[in-house]
C-alpha positions in Angstrom: 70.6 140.0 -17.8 70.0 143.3 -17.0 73.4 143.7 -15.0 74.9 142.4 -18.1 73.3 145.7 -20.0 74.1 148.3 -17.7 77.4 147.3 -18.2 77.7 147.1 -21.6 75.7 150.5 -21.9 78.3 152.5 -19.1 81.4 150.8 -21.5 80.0 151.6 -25.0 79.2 155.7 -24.7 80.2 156.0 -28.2 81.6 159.6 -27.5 83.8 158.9 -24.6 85.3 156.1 -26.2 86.7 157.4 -29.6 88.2 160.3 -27.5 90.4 157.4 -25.6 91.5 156.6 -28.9 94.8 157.0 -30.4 94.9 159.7 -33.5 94.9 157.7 -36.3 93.1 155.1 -35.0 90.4 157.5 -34.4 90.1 158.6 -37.8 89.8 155.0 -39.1 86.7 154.6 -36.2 85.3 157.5 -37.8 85.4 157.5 -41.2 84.1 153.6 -40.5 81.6 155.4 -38.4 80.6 157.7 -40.9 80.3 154.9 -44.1 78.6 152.6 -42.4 76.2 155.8 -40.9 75.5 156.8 -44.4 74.9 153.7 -45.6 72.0 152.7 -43.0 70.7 156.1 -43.6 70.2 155.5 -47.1 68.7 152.1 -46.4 66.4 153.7 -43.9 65.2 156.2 -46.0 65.0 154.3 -49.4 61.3 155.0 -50.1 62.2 158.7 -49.8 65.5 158.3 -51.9 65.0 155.9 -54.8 62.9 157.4 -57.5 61.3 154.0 -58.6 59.7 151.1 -57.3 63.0 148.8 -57.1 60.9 145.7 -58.3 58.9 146.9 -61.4 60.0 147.5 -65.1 60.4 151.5 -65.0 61.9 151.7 -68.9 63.1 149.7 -71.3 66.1 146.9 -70.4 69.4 147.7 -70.5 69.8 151.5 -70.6 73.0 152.7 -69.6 73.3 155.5 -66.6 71.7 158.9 -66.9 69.8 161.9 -65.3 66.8 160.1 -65.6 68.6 156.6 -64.7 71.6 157.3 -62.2 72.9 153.4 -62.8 71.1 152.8 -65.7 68.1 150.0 -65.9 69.2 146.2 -65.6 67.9 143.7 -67.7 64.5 143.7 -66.9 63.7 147.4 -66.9 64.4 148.1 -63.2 65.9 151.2 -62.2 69.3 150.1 -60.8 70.1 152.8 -58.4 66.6 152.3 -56.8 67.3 148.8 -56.5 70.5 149.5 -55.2 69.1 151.7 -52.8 66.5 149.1 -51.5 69.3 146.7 -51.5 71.2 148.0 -48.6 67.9 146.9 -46.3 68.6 143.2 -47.0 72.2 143.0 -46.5 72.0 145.3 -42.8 69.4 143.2 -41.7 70.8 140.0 -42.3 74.3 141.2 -41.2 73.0 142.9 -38.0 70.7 139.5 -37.0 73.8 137.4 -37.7 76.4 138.4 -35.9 73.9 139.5 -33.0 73.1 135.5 -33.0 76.5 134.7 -32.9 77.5 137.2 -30.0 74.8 136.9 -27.9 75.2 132.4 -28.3 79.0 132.4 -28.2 80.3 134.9 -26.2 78.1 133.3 -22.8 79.6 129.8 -24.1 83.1 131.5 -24.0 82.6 132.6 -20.4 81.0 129.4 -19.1 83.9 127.4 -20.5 86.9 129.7 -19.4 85.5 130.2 -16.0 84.2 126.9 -15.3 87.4 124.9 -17.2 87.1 121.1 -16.6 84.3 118.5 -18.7 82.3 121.9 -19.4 85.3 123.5 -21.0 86.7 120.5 -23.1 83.4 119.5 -24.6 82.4 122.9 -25.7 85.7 123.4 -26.8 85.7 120.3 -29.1 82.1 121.4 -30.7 83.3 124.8 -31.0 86.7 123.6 -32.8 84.8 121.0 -35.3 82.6 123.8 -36.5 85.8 125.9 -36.8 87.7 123.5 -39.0 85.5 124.1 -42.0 85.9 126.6 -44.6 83.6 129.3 -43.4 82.2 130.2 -46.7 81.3 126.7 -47.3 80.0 125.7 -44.1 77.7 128.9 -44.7 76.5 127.9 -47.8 75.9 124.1 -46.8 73.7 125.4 -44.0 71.6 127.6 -46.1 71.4 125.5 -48.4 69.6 122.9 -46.0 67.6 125.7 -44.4 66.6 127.0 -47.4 66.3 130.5 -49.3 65.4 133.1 -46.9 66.9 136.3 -45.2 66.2 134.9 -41.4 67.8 131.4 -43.1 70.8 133.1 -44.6 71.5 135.5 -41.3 71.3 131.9 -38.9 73.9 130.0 -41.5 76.1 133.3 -41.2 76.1 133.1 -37.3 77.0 129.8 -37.3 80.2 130.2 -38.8 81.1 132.9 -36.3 80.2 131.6 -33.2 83.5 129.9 -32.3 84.8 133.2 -33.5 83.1 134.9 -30.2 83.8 131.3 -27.9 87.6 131.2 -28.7 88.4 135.1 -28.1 86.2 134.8 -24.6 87.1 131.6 -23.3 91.1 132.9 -24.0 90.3 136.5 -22.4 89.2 134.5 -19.6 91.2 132.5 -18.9 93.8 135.0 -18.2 91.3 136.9 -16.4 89.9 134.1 -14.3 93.8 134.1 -12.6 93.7 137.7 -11.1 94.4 138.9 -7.8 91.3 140.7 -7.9 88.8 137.5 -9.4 90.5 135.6 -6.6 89.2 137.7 -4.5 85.6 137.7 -5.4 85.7 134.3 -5.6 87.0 134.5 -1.8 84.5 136.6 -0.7 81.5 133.9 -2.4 80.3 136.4 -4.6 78.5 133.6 -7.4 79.8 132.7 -10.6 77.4 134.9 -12.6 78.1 137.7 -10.9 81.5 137.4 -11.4 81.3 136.8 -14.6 79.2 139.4 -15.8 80.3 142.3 -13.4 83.8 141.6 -13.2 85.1 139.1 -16.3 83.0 141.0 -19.0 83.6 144.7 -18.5 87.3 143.7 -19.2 86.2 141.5 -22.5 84.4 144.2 -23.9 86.5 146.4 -25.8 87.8 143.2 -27.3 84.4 142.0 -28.3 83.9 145.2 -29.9 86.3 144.7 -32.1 85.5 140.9 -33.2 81.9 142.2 -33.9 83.3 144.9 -36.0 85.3 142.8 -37.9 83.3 139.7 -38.1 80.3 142.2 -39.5 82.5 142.8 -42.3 83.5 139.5 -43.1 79.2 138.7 -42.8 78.9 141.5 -45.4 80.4 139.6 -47.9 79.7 136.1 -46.8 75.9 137.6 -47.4 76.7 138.8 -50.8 78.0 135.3 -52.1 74.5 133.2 -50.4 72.4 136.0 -52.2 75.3 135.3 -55.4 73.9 131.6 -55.0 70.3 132.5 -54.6 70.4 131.3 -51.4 69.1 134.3 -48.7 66.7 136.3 -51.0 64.1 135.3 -53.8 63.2 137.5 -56.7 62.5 140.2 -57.4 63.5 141.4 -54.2 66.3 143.7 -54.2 69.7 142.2 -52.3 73.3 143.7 -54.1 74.7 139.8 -54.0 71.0 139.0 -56.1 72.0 141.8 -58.1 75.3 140.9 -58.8 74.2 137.0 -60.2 71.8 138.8 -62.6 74.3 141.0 -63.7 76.9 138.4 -64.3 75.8 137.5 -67.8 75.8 141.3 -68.7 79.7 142.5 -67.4 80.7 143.4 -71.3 77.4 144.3 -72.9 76.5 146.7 -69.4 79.2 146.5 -66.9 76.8 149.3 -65.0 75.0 146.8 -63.5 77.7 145.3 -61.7 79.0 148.9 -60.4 76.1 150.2 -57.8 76.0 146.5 -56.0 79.2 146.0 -56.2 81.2 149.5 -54.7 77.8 149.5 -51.9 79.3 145.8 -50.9 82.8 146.8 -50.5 82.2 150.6 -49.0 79.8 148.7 -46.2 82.7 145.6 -45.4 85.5 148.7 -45.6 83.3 150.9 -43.1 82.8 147.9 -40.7 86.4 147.0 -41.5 87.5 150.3 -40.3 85.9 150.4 -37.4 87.0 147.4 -36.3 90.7 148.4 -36.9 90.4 151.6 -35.0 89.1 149.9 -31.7 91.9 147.0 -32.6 94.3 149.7 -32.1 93.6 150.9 -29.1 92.7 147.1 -27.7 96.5 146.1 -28.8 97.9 149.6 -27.0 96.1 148.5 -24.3 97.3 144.8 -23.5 101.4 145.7 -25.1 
C-alpha cells in the first residue's frame, strides 16, 4: 500500500504535469482546475460566505433576487443563495466519496484480473459486465432506493455504477502491458505479482486513470443531482442543489429564480470536472497515437 502511494504522489505533481501538456489542452485542465477550485472554496467557506442560515425562514416566501436577497427566497423563506452556497458541501462530498469507492474497489479488481487472466479474470469479468449492462442512472437509483435516503447511501449507489468503469479500462491497460519486454522481464527475474503490479503495471495506468476519475466525477455530479431530485441522498431541510431543484419544480413560471443558483452550480461543477478530464484525455490519446 504504501509503494502504491509513493507512486501515485511522484506521478501526480500537479505542476509538472499540466506543463507536459499540450496548449489547448492545458487551458481546458486549467480553467477545469480553476471551476472546480472555486467551487470547493466556496463550499469550504460557506459559513463565512452565505449571509443566512441556509435552513431557516429569513423573509417572507417567494421574493425575487435583490441586494438584500442575491437569488431571491424560495418557498419557504430561505435565502436561496445561502442555500445554494451550503449546497455545494453535499454534492462534493458525495461526489468525492463515490468515485474514491469506486477507484480504490475497481481499479485493484482491474489489475488482479488483467494480470492474473484465467478463472480469476472471466468471473470478475462476468460480474463486472452484468452490473455494466444496466442503465447507470437507474441502477443508481434502485440501489438507493434499497439503501435508503442518506448522503453516505447515495455516494455507495453512485460507486457502484462506476466500478466496472475503473475494472474495464485497467484490466484492458493491462493486458497490453502485462505483454512487454520489460514485464517479462520482471516476471523473469521472480520479482512477485504485487510488486509488479503496483511498481511497474500502475505507473503506466495512471495518467489514464486520471482521466476516468475526472470524467466519471462529472458524470457523479449529475447522477447526484437526480437521487437528491428523487429525494433519495438528502432529507430536508438540508441544503443539496438536486433537493433544491424538486422544490423548485412547482415554481419554474411563478419564480424561475429558484431553479437558476442550483441549477448553473450543477452544470459549472460537471463542466469543470469535464474539463479537466478532457485536457488530461488529450495528452493520454497524444501519448498512445
Amino acid at each position: 500500500m504504501v509503494e502504491v502511494i509513493n507512486v501515485v504522489t511522484r506521478r501526480l505533481r500537479l505542476g509538472s504535469f499540466l506543463g507536459e501538456l499540450p496548449g489547448a489542452a492545458r487551458k481546458l485542465a486549467i480553467a477545469g482546475l480553476i471551476i472546480v477550485g472555486a467551487i470547493i472554496v466556496m463550499a469550504v467557506f460557506a459559513p463565512f460566505i452565505a449571509p443566512y442560515d441556509p435552513t431557516k425562514m429569513v423573509d417572507s416566501p417567494l421574493l425575487p433576487p435583490s441586494a438584500k436577497h442575491l437569488l431571491g427566497t424560495d418557498m419557504l423563506g430561505r435565502d436561496m443563495f445561502s442555500r445554494v452556497v451550503y449546497g455545494g458541501r453535499i454534492v462534493l462530498w458525495v461526489v468525492a466519496l463515490a468515485t474514491a469507492l469506486s477507484a480504490v474497489t475497481g481499479i485493484p479488481l482491474g489489475l488482479l484480473s488483467g494480470y492474473y487472466g484465467g478463472k480469476t479474470d472471466r468471473a470478475l469479468s462476468m460480474v463486472m459486465d452484468a452490473i455494466y449492462a444496466f442503465p447507470s442512472l437507474i441502477l443508481a437509483i434502485a440501489l438507493a432506493a434499497v439503501l435508503g435516503p442518506s448522503p453516505v447511501n447515495a455516494a455507495i449507489a453512485i460507486s457502484v455504477v462506476y466500478i466496472p468503469t475503473y475494472f474495464r479500462m485497467v484490466r484492458g491497460q493491462v493486458l497490453q502491458v502485462k505483454a512487454t519486454p520489460f514485464i517479462e522481464s520482471a516476471r523473469a527475474l521472480g520479482l512477485p505479482a504485487s510488486r509488479i503490479m503496483t511498481r511497474h503495471i500502475l505507473p503506466h495506468l495512471l495518467p489514464t486513470i486520471m482521466v476516468v476519475f475526472s470524467l466519471s466525477a462529472a458524470d457523479a455530479v449529475l447522477t447526484e443531482a437526480a437521487l437528491s431530485f428523487l429525494g433519495l441522498a438528502v432529507r430536508p431541510p438540508t441544503p443539496d442543489w438536486g433537493f433544491d431543484l424538486y422544490a423548485a419544480k412547482g415554481f419554474i413560471q411563478s419564480a424561475p429564480w429558484l431553479i437558476m443558483g442550483p441549477g448553473v452550480m450543477i452544470t459549472l461543477l460537471a463542466l469543470g470536472l469535464a474539463l479537466i478530464g478532457e485536457g488530461l484525455g488529450e495528452k493520454v490519446r497524444r501519448t498512445t497515437s
